[in-house]
Steps between C-alpha positions, in 0.01 A plus 500: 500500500590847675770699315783510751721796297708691714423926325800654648369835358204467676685361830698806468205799416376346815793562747595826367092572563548385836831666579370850338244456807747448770725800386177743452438387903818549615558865314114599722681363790827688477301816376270485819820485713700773342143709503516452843792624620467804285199587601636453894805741337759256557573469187479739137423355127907564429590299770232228420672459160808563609503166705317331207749628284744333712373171560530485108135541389478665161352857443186353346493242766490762778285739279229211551519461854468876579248538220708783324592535172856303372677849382412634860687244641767504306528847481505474909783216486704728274479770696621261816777403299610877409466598888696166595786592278530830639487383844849295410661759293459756817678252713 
Protein backbone atom coordinates (compact mmCIF):
# COMPACT_ATOMS: atom_id res chain seq x y z
CA UNK A 1 0.00 0.00 0.00
CA UNK A 2 1.46 3.53 -1.14
CA UNK A 3 2.25 5.87 1.79
CA UNK A 4 -0.14 8.75 1.22
CA UNK A 5 1.71 11.34 3.98
CA UNK A 6 1.23 14.76 3.23
CA UNK A 7 5.52 16.38 4.08
CA UNK A 8 4.53 19.90 4.40
CA UNK A 9 8.30 20.70 4.71
CA UNK A 10 8.94 19.23 1.64
CA UNK A 11 5.63 20.81 -0.05
CA UNK A 12 7.02 23.97 1.16
CA UNK A 13 11.16 23.68 0.11
CA UNK A 14 9.43 23.08 -3.13
CA UNK A 15 7.39 26.35 -3.63
CA UNK A 16 9.87 28.58 -2.15
CA UNK A 17 12.33 26.65 -4.94
CA UNK A 18 9.90 27.50 -7.44
CA UNK A 19 9.10 31.05 -6.37
CA UNK A 20 13.06 31.87 -5.89
CA UNK A 21 12.89 31.10 -9.83
CA UNK A 22 10.15 33.41 -10.72
CA UNK A 23 11.67 36.40 -8.68
CA UNK A 24 15.39 35.70 -10.16
CA UNK A 25 13.31 36.11 -13.82
CA UNK A 26 11.54 38.94 -13.07
CA UNK A 27 14.71 40.99 -11.37
CA UNK A 28 16.65 39.98 -15.38
CA UNK A 29 13.53 41.39 -16.76
CA UNK A 30 13.31 44.65 -14.87
CA UNK A 31 17.23 44.94 -15.07
CA UNK A 32 17.10 44.58 -18.99
CA UNK A 33 14.47 47.39 -19.02
CA UNK A 34 16.08 49.87 -16.74
CA UNK A 35 19.53 48.92 -18.81
CA UNK A 36 17.76 50.03 -21.57
CA UNK A 37 16.68 53.22 -21.04
CA UNK A 38 19.99 54.16 -19.57
CA UNK A 39 21.85 53.16 -22.09
CA UNK A 40 19.25 55.26 -24.63
CA UNK A 41 20.09 58.18 -21.71
CA UNK A 42 16.65 58.49 -20.66
CA UNK A 43 17.24 57.55 -17.63
CA UNK A 44 20.57 57.58 -14.82
CA UNK A 45 21.31 54.69 -12.04
CA UNK A 46 19.93 57.49 -9.27
CA UNK A 47 16.89 57.80 -10.94
CA UNK A 48 16.56 53.96 -11.61
CA UNK A 49 16.66 53.50 -7.80
CA UNK A 50 15.08 56.34 -7.07
CA UNK A 51 11.75 54.97 -8.60
CA UNK A 52 12.57 51.54 -7.07
CA UNK A 53 13.06 53.16 -3.97
CA UNK A 54 9.69 54.48 -4.33
CA UNK A 55 7.65 51.73 -5.37
CA UNK A 56 8.89 50.31 -1.91
CA UNK A 57 11.56 47.78 -3.00
CA UNK A 58 14.23 47.41 -0.35
CA UNK A 59 17.93 48.56 -0.85
CA UNK A 60 19.08 44.96 -1.21
CA UNK A 61 16.14 44.25 -3.35
CA UNK A 62 17.10 46.97 -5.86
CA UNK A 63 20.90 46.29 -5.29
CA UNK A 64 19.95 42.83 -7.05
CA UNK A 65 18.18 44.07 -9.89
CA UNK A 66 20.88 46.62 -10.91
CA UNK A 67 23.59 44.15 -9.96
CA UNK A 68 25.31 46.68 -7.49
CA UNK A 69 26.36 46.24 -4.25
CA UNK A 70 23.48 46.77 -1.15
CA UNK A 71 25.64 49.74 0.63
CA UNK A 72 25.72 51.44 -2.92
CA UNK A 73 22.25 51.53 -2.96
CA UNK A 74 21.62 52.54 0.11
CA UNK A 75 24.17 54.92 0.26
CA UNK A 76 22.36 56.36 -3.13
CA UNK A 77 18.77 56.30 -1.33
CA UNK A 78 20.29 58.24 1.56
CA UNK A 79 21.68 60.62 -0.31
CA UNK A 80 18.01 61.07 -2.19
CA UNK A 81 16.59 61.46 1.05
CA UNK A 82 19.21 64.29 2.23
CA UNK A 83 18.63 66.20 -1.25
CA UNK A 84 14.70 65.66 -0.82
CA UNK A 85 14.74 67.27 2.56
CA UNK A 86 16.53 70.16 1.40
CA UNK A 87 14.39 70.64 -1.50
CA UNK A 88 11.34 71.21 1.26
CA UNK A 89 13.25 73.16 3.74
CA UNK A 90 14.17 75.79 0.74
CA UNK A 91 10.53 76.15 0.05
Amino acid sequence: MPNNKFNLKEVVKEFRESNLEVVKRLELIIYLLLKKGEHEGQITKREIIKELSEWGLKDYEIANILGRSRNYVAKEISQLKKSKKKQKESK
